[in-house]
C-alpha positions as CSV (number, residue, x, y, z in Angstrom):
1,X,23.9,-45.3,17.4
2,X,21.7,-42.0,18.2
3,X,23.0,-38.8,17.7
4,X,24.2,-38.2,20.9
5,X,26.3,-41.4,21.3
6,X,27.9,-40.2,17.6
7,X,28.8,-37.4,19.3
8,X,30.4,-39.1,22.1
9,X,31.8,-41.9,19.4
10,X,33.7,-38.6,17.4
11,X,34.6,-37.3,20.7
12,X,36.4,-40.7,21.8
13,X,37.9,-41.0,18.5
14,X,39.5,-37.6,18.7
15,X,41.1,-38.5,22.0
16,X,42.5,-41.8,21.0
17,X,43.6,-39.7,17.4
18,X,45.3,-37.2,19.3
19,X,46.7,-39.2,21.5
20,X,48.3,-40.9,18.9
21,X,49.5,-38.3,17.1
22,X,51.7,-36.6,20.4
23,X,53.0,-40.4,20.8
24,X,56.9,-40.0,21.1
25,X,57.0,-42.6,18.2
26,X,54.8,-40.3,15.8
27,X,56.3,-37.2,16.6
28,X,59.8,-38.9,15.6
29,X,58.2,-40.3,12.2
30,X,56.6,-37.2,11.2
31,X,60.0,-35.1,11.8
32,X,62.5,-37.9,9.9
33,X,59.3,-38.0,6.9
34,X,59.6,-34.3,6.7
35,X,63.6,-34.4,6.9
36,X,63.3,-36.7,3.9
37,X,60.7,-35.4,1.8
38,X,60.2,-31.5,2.8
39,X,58.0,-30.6,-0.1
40,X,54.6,-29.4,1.6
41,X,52.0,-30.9,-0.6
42,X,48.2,-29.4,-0.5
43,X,45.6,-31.8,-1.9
44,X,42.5,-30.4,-3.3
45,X,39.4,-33.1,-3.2
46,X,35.9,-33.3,-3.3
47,X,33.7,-33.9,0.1
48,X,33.1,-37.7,-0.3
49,X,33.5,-39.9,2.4
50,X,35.7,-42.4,0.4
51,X,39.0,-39.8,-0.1
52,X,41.8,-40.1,2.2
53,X,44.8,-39.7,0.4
54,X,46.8,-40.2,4.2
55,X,45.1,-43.5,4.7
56,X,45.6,-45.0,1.0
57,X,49.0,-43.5,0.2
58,X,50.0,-44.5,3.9
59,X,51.8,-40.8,4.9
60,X,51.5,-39.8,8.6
61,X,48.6,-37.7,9.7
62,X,49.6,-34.1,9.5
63,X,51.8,-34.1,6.4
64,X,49.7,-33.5,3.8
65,X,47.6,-30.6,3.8
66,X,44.0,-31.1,2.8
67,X,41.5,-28.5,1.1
68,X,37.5,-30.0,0.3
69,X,34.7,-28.9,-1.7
70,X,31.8,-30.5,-3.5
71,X,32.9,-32.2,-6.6
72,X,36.6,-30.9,-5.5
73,X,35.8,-27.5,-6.9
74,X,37.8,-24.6,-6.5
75,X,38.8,-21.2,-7.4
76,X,42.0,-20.3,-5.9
77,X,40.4,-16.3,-6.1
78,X,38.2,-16.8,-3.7
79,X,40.1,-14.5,-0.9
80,X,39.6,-17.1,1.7
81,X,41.1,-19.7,0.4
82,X,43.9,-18.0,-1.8
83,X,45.5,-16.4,1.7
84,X,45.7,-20.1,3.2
85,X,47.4,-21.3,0.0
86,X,49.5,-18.0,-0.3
87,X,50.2,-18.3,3.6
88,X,51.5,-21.8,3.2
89,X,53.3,-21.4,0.2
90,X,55.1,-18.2,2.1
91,X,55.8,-20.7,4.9
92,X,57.6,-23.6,3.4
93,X,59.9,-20.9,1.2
94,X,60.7,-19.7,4.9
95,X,61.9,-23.3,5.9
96,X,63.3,-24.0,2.5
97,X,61.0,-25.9,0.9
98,X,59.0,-26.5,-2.5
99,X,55.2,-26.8,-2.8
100,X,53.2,-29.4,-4.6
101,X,49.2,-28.8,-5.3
102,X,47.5,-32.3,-6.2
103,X,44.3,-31.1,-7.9
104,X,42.2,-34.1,-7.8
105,X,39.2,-36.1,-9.4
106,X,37.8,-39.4,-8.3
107,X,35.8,-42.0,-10.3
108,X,35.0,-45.9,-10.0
109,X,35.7,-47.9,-13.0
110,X,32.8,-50.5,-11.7
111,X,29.9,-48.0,-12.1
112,X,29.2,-44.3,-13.0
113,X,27.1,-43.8,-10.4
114,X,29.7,-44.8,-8.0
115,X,31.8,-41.9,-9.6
116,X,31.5,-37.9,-8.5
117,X,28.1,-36.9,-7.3
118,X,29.4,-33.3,-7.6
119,X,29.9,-33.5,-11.3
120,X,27.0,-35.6,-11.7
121,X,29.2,-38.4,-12.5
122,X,30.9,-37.0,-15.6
123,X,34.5,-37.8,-15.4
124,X,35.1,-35.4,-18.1
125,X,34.1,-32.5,-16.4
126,X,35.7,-33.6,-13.0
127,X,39.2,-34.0,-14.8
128,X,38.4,-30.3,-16.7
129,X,37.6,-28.6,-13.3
130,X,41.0,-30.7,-12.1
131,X,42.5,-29.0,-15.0
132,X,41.7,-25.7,-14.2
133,X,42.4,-25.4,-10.6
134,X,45.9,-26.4,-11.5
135,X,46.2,-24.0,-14.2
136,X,45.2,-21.4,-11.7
137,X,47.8,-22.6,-9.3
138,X,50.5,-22.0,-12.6
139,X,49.2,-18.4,-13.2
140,X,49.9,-17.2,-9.8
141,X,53.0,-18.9,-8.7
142,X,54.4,-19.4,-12.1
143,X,54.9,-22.7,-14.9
144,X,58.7,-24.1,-13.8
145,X,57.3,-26.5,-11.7
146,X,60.8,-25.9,-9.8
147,X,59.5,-24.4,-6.8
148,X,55.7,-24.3,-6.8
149,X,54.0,-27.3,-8.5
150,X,50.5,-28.9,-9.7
151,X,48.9,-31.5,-10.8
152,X,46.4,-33.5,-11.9
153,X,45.8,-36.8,-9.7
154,X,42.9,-39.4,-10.4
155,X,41.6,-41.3,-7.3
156,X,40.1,-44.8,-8.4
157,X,37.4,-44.8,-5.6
158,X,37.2,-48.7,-6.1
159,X,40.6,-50.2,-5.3
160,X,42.1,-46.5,-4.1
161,X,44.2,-46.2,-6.8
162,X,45.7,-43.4,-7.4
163,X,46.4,-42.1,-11.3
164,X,49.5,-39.0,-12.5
165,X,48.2,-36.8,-15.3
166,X,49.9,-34.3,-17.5
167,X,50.6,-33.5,-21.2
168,X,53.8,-35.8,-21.6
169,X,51.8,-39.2,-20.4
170,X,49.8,-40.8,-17.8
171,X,50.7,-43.2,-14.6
172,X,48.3,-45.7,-13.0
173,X,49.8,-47.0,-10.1
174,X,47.6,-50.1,-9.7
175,X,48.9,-50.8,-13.7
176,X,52.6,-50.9,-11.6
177,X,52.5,-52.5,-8.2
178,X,55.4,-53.9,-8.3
179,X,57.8,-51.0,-9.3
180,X,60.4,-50.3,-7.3
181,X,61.6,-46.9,-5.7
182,X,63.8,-46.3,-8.5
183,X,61.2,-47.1,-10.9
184,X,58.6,-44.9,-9.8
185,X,60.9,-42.1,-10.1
186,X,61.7,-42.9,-13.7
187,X,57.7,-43.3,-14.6
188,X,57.1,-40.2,-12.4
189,X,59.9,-38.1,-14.4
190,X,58.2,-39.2,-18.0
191,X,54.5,-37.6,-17.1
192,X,56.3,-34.7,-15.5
193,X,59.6,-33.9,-17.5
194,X,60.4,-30.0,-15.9
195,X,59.8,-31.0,-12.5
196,X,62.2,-30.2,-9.7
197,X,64.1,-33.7,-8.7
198,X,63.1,-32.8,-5.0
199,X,59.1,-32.8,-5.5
200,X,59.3,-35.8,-8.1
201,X,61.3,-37.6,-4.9
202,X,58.6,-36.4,-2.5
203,X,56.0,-38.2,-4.7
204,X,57.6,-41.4,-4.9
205,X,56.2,-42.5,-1.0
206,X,52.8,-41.7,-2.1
207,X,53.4,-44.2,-5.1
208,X,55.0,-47.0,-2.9
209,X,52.3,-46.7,0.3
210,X,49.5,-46.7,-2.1
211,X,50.7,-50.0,-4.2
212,X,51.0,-50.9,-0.6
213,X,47.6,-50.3,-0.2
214,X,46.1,-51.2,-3.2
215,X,47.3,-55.1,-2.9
216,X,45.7,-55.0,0.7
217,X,42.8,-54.3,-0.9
218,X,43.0,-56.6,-3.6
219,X,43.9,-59.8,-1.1
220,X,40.4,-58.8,0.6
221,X,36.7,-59.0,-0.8
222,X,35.7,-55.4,-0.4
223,X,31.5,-55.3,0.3
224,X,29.5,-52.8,-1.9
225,X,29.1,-50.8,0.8
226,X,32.6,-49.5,1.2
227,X,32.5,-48.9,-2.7
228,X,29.1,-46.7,-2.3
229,X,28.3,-43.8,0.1
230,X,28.0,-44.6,3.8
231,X,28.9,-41.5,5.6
232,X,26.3,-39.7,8.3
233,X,28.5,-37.2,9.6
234,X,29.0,-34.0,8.0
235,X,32.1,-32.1,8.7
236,X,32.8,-28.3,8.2
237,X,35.2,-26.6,8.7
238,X,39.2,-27.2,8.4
239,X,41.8,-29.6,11.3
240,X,39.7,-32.8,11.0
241,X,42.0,-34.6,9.4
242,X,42.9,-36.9,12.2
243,X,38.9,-38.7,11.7
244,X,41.0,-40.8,9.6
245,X,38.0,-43.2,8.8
246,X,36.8,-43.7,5.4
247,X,33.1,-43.6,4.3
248,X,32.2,-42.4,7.5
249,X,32.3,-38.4,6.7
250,X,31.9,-35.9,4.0
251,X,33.8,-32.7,4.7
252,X,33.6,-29.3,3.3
253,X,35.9,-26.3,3.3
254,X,34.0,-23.2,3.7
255,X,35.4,-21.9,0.3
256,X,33.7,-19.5,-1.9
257,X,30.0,-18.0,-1.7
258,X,28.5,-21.4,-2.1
259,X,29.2,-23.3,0.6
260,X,26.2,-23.4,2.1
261,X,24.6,-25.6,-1.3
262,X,27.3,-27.9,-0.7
263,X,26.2,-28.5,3.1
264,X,22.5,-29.0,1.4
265,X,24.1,-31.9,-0.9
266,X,25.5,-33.5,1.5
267,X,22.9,-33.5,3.8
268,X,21.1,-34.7,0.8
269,X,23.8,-37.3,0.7
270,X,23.3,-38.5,4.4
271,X,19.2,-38.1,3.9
272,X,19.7,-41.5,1.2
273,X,22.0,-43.2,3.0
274,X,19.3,-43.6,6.4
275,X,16.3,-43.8,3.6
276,X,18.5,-46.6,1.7
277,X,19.4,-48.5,4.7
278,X,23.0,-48.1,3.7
279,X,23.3,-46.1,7.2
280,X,20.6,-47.4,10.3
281,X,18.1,-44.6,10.9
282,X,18.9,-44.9,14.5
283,X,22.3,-44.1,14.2
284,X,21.3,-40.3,12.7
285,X,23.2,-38.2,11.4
286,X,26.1,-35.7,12.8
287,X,27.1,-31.8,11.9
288,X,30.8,-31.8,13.1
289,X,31.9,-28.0,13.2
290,X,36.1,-27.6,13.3
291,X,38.1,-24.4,13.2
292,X,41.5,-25.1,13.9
293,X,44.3,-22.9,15.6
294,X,48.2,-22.8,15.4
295,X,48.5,-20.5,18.6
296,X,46.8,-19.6,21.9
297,X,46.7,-16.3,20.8
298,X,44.1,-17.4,17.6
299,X,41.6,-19.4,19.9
300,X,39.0,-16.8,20.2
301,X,39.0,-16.1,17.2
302,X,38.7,-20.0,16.1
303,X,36.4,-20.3,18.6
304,X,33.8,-17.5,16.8
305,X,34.8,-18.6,13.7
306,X,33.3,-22.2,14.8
307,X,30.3,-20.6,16.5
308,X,30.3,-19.1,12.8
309,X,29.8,-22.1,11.0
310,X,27.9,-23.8,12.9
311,X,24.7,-21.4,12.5
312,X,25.5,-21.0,9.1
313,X,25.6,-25.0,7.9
314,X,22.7,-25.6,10.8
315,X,20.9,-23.1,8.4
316,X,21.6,-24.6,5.2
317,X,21.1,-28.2,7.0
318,X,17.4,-27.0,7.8
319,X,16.6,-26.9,4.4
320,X,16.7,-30.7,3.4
321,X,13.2,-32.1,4.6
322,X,13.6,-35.0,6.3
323,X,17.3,-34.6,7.7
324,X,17.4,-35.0,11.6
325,X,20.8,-34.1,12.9
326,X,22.5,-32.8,15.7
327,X,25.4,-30.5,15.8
328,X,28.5,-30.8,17.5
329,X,30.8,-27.8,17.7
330,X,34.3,-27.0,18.3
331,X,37.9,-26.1,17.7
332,X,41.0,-27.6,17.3
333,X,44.6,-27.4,18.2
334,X,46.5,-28.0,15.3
335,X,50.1,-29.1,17.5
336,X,48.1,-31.7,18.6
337,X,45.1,-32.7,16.8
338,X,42.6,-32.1,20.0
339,X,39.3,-31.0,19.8
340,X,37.9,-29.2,22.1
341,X,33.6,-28.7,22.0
342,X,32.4,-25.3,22.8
């Protein structure tokens, strides 16, 4: 499809997305999920197309709070991103709940090159920079794990399996499929012996929808080309998480200084996937700009924040010869997932 009717395509898919997400039925599901399992959990994860831990674990859009970066590389110092963390953190202590930071890596077991293009496909390093982020998370809101959690979670980018790190053990869901709700609990609790009971609960439907998920999978032939890059949009920003369709996107937070390089990547990304066939030349490729808002009263200031990024990733775009693309701007209302272009 050309650029323009991918621009129409996102915009039709946001309205259907939206629509969805104010449906009667989904506004009851996310309020009883939340009654359940109030632990806010933030998942950090690199750009790539193929991560969506709502789609593979199954959780209602809007419950889980993403944060992405090239190779799923952060530093929670970086002022931007620190005051989001700090200012959800601050948030669910007001409504009485716990936090839960999943600091991700991904990797395919088929093929290296399949793994994190970010980390130039060394799993070590993606699990050490996984490492870090969540001791970074420990130093500023403390080691109890009572209160304010992380860990380290492995994405499987082949079957979308998900994998539970720590010192005290490991757990590969797609090992367990068939484990019941009790039984997760009890393999959770072994990896992470000091956690609070209410976070380790709040884990167990990620464990369940992903099995879920995972023998979906497994009952199908999956094509190479879901297992390899495929995406020609490129999202920037933050409140796209109703797109909700894998291998079609990479997305980056605009954390840190560097930003901009990771726009170049990915653009680099999308400039293989048209030259490789894996993505029809005539279809193009997309800059999709978001900046979300909680209130009336912050939609100005979205909507520069958009205007914003939009020069800024058009500029770093420029810089990959070859890449056509056209960009789509806007922002987004977070109460109900609607984007609006500028």
């Amino acid at each position: 499809m050309p650029s323009t009717t991918l621009r129409n395509f996102v915009l039709e898919l946001n309205r259907a997305r939206s629509a969805e997400f104010c449906s009667p039925d989904a506004v009851d599901a996310r309020r009883l999920y939340k009654k359940r399992h109030p632990t806010r959990i933030l998942v950090f994860k690199c750009m790539d197309g193929r991560l969506n831990l709502s789609l593979l674990t199954g959780t209602p859009v809007g419950l889980l709070y993403p944060f992405r970066n090239m190779g799923g590389i952060f530093q929670l110092g970086c002022p931007y991103l620190g005051r989001l963390v700090l200012d959800l953190k601050e948030e669910a202590l007001r409504e009485g709940c716990r936090t839960l930071a999943l600091c991700t890596y991904h990797f395919s077991k088929g093929s290296m090159q399949r793994g994190c293009a970010g980390h130039k496909y060394d799993i070590e390093a993606s699990i050490i920079d996984a490492d870090r982020l969540k001791g970074e998370f420990e130093a500023a809101f403390g080691y109890s794990q009572q209160v304010s959690a992380a860990i380290v979670v492995g994405v499987e980018t082949d079957e979308d399996a998900l994998s539970f790190h720590s010192n005290d053990g490991d757990f590969y869901v797609s090992e367990d499929l068939d484990l019941s709700p009790d039984e997760v609990y009890r393999k959770l609790a072994d990896v992470y012996r000091g956690m609070s009971e209410e976070i380790l609960n709040d884990l167990i439907p990620l464990v369940i929808g992903n099995q879920a998920y995972i023998r979906k999978h497994r009952a199908q032939t999956r094509h190479i080309t879901e297992l390899v890059h495929g995406e020609n949009i490129i999202g920037v920003g933050r409140g796209m998480d109703w797109f909700l369709l894998p291998n079609r996107a990479l997305f980056i937070g605009p954390y840190g200084t560097c930003w901009g390089e990771a726009v170049k990547v990915a653009g680099n990304i999308v400039l293989n996937n048209i030259r490789s066939g894996l993505v029809p030349e005539e279809d193009g490729c997309l800059l999709l700009i978001s900046a979300p808002y909680a209130h009336r009263s912050e939609l100005g200031m979205a909507r520069l924040k958009a205007r914003f990024l939009a020069e800024e990733a058009t500029r770093a775009l420029r810089q990959v010869e070859g890449l056509q693309f056209d960009t789509l701007a806007g922002v987004t209302a977070l109460e109900t997932r609607f984007y609006r272009e500028l």
